[in-house]
C-alpha positions in Angstrom: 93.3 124.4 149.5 91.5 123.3 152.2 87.9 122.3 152.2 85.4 124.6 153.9 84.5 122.0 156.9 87.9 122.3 157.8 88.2 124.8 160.8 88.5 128.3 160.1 89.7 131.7 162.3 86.7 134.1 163.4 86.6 137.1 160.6 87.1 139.5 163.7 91.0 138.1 164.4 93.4 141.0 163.9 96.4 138.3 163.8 96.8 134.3 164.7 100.3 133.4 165.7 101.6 129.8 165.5 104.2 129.1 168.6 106.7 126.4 168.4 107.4 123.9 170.6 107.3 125.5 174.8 108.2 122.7 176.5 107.4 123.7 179.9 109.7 127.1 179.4 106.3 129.0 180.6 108.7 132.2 181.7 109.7 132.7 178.1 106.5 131.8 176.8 105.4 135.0 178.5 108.1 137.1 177.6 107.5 136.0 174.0 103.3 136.9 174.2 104.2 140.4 175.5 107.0 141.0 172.9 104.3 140.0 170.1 102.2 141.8 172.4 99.2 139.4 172.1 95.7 140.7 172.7 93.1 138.2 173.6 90.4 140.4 172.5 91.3 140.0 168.9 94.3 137.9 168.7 94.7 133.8 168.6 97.4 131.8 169.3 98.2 128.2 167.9 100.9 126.0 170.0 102.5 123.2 168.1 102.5 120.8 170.3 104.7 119.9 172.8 103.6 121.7 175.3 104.7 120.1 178.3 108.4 118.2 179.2 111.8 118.7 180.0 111.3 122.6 180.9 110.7 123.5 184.0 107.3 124.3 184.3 104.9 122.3 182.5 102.0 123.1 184.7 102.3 126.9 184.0 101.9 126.4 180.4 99.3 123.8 180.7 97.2 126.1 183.1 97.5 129.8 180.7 96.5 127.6 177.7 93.3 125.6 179.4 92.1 128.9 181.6 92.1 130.9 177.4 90.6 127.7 175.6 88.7 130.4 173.4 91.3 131.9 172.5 94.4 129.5 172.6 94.6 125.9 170.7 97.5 123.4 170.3 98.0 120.4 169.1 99.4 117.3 170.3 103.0 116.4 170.2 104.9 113.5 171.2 105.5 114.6 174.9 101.6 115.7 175.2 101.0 112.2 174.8 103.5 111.0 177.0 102.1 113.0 179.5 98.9 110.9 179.0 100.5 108.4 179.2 101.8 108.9 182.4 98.7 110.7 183.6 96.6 107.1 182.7 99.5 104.8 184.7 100.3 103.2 180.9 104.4 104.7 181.3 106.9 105.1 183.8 109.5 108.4 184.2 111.8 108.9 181.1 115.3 110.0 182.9 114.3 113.7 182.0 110.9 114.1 182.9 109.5 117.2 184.3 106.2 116.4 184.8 105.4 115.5 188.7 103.9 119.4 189.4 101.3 118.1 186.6 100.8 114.6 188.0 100.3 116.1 191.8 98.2 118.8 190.8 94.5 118.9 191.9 93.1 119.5 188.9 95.0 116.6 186.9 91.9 114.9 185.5 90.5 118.1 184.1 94.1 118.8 182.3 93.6 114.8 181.2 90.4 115.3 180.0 91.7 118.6 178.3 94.7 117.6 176.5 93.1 114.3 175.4 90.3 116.5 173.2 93.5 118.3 171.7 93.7 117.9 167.8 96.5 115.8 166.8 96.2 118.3 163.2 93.9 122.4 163.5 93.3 124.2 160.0 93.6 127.3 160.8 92.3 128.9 157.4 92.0 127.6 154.2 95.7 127.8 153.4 97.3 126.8 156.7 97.6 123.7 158.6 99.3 123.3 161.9 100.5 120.0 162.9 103.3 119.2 165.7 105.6 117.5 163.1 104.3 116.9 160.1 102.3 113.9 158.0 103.0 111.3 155.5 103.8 113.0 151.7 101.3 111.4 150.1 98.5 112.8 151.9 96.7 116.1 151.1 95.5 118.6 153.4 92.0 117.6 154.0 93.2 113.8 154.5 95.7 114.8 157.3 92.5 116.1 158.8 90.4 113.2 158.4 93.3 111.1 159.5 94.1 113.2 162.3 90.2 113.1 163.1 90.4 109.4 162.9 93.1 109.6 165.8 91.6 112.2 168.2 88.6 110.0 168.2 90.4 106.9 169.1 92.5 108.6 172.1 89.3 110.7 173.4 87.7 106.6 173.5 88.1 103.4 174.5 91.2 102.9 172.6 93.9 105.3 174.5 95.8 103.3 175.6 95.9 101.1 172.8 97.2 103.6 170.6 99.5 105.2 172.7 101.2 102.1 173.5 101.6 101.6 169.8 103.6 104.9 169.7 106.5 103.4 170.8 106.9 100.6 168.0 109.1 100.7 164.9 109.6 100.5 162.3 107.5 102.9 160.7 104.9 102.1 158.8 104.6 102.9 155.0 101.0 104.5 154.1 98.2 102.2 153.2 94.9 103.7 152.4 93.7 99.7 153.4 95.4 99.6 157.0 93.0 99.4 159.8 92.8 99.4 163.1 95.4 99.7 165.6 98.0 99.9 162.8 95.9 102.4 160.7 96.0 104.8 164.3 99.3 104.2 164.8 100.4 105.2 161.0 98.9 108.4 161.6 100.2 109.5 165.0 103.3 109.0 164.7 103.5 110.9 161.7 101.9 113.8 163.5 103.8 113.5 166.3 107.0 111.7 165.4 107.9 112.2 162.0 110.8 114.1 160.3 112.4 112.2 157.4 111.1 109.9 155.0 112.5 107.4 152.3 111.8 107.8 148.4 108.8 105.9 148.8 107.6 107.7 151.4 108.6 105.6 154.6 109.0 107.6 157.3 111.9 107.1 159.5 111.6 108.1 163.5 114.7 107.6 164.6 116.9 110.4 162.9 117.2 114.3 164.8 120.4 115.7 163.3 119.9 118.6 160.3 118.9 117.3 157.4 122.3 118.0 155.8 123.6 114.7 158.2 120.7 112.6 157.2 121.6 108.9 156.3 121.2 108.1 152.3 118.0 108.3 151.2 115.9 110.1 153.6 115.0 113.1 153.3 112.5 115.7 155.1 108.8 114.5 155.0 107.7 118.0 153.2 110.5 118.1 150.4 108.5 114.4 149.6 105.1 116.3 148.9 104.2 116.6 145.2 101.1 117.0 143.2 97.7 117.3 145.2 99.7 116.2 148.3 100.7 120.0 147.7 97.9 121.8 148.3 98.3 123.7 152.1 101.5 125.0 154.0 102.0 123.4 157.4 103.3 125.1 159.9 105.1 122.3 161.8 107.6 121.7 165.3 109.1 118.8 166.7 112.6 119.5 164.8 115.3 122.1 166.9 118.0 120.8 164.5 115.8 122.2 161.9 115.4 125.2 163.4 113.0 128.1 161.7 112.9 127.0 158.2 110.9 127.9 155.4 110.0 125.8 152.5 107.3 125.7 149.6 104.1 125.4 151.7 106.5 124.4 154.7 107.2 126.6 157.7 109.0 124.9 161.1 109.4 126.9 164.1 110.7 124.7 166.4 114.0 127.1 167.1 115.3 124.7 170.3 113.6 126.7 173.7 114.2 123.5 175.6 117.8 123.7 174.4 118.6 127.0 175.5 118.0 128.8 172.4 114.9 130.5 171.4 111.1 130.0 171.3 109.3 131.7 168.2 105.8 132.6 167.4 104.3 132.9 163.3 101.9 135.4 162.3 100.4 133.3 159.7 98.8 136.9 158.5 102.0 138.0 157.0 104.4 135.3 157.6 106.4 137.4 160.5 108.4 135.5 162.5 109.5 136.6 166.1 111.9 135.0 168.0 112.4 135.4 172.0 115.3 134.0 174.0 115.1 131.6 176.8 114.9 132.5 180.0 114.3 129.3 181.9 116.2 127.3 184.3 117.1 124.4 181.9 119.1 123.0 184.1 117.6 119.7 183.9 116.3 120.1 180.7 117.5 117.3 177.6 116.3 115.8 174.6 
C-alpha cells in the first residue's frame, strides 16, 4: 500500500482512466476519449508516457494534454525525453522522428518547460501506480516514488542534460541502494522509461522487445521479479506493444501497439475495464 504523501485522486472523480502509449496518434486518441466518453468535469485521465514520436501528430497530443493540466497527467517515457533532448540541442533526428511540428512551434519552451515537470512515476490512489515501463523488483511502491522524485528533480535542474545523456549507456545497472550521483539517476530512469526484462538477480536488460515467450535464458519480465514488500501496489505500465494488454498480480500493461497500427487502450482503474480503440492515423512513417 502506498503511503498517504503519495498523490491521491480528488474524492469527487466519478472514474480515472490510465491510456497507454499515444505516440503522436492524436486522431485516435480522440476517438478513444469519446468512446470512453470522458467528462472533464468529473473524470481524469493518466497517459503512460510516450506521448509524443513516430505518429503523426505529436503536437496535437502535446497541446489537449497541457491546455487540461487539471485534469490530464502523464508521465515520462523514453521518447518524452528524447523530445527534450532534442528540444535542448543535446540529440540529433533518430531516422523516424516525428517531431519538427513540436520543435517549430511557437510555444516550444512552454511545452519544454511542461514536459520537463512531468513525473517520471504518479500514484494515483493508494493501490495504483502508473509508470511508463516499469521499476527495478526490488523496490516497493513508495521507493519508486522517492526514486522517481529523485529523477524529476534532477531533469527539472541543472543536471538535464547530464542525465539524459546517461540514458543512452549500457549496460544496465544492477540496484544499489549506495549508487550516487549520475549513476544513481541513471539507474532509475531507465528503469522507468526503458525497462522490460530483468535477470534472476534483478539486472535489468534494455535491449530485448520481443514477447516474453522469445526472451533469451534467464530474463524475465521486471514485475514477475517482484516478491515480498517489493509487492505491495499494482502498476499500470506501457512501453511494451509485444506485450500487449496483459494482466498480472498487481501488474497491468496497456501498451496494445497504436503506433504499430493496432490499437490504443484506456484503464478504468475504478473497475479494472479495459477499452480498446483502433487506429486511425496515418502511420505511414511511423516505426519502432
Amino acid at each position: 500500500m502506498l503511503a498517504a504523501r503519495g498523490t491521491r485522486c480528488d474524492a469527487s472523480v466519478v472514474a480515472t482512466w490510465v491510456i497507454g502509449d499515444v505516440q503522436g496518434c492524436f486522431r485516435t486518441l480522440q476517438k478513444l476519449l469519446r468512446r470512453i466518453r470522458f467528462d472533464e468535469q468529473t473524470d481524469r485521465v493518466v497517459l503512460v508516457g510516450d506521448m509524443v514520436n513516430r505518429g503523426p501528430d505529436s503536437l496535437g497530443v502535446l497541446r489537449w494534454a497541457m491546455e487540461r493540466s487539471r485534469v490530464v497527467e502523464s508521465v515520462l517515457g523514453n521518447h518524452d525525453l528524447h523530445l527534450v533532448a532534442r528540444l535542448l540541442g543535446l540529440s540529433d533526428a533518430r531516422r523516424r522522428d516525428t517531431l519538427d511540428a513540436v520543435l517549430e512551434a511557437p510555444e516550444r519552451a512552454e511545452i519544454l518547460d511542461w514536459i520537463r515537470a512531468r513525473p517520471f512515476v504518479h500514484a494515483c490512489d493508494h493501490d495504483h501506480l502508473v509508470v511508463h515501463a516499469g521499476f527495478l523488483p526490488t523496490w516497493s511502491a513508495d521507493e519508486a516514488l522517492t526514486l522517481g522524485g529523485e529523477a524529476s528533480r534532477a531533469l527539472r535542474g541543472r543536471g538535464a542534460a547530464a542525465l539524459i545523456a546517461s540514458l543512452h549507456d549500457r549496460p544496465g545497472l544492477a540496484w544499489k541502494s549506495k549508487l550516487s550521483g549520475g549513476e544513481r539517476l541513471r539507474a532509475i530512469a531507465q528503469a522507468m522509461t526503458q525497462v522490460r526484462t530483468c535477470d534472476v538477480d534483478g539486472r535489468p536488460d534494455y535491449d530485448f522487445k520481443g514477447a516474453p515467450s522469445k526472451a533469451p535464458r534467464g530474463l524475465a519480465p521486471w514485475f514477475e521479479r517482484r516478491r515480498g514488500r517489493s509487492a505491495d501496489a499494482t502498476v499500470v505500465f506501457g512501453h511494451w506493444a509485444a506485450l500487449g494488454f496483459h494482466r498480472a498480480p498487481l501488474a497491468i500493461g496497456i501498451d496494445t501497439g497504436a503506433v504499430w497500427g493496432r490499437e490504443l487502450t484506456a484503464l478504468r482503474l475504478d473497475d479494472g475495464r479495459a477499452v480498446a480503440e483502433p487506429v486511425v492515423d496515418d502511420l505511414a512513417h511511423a516505426g519502432d
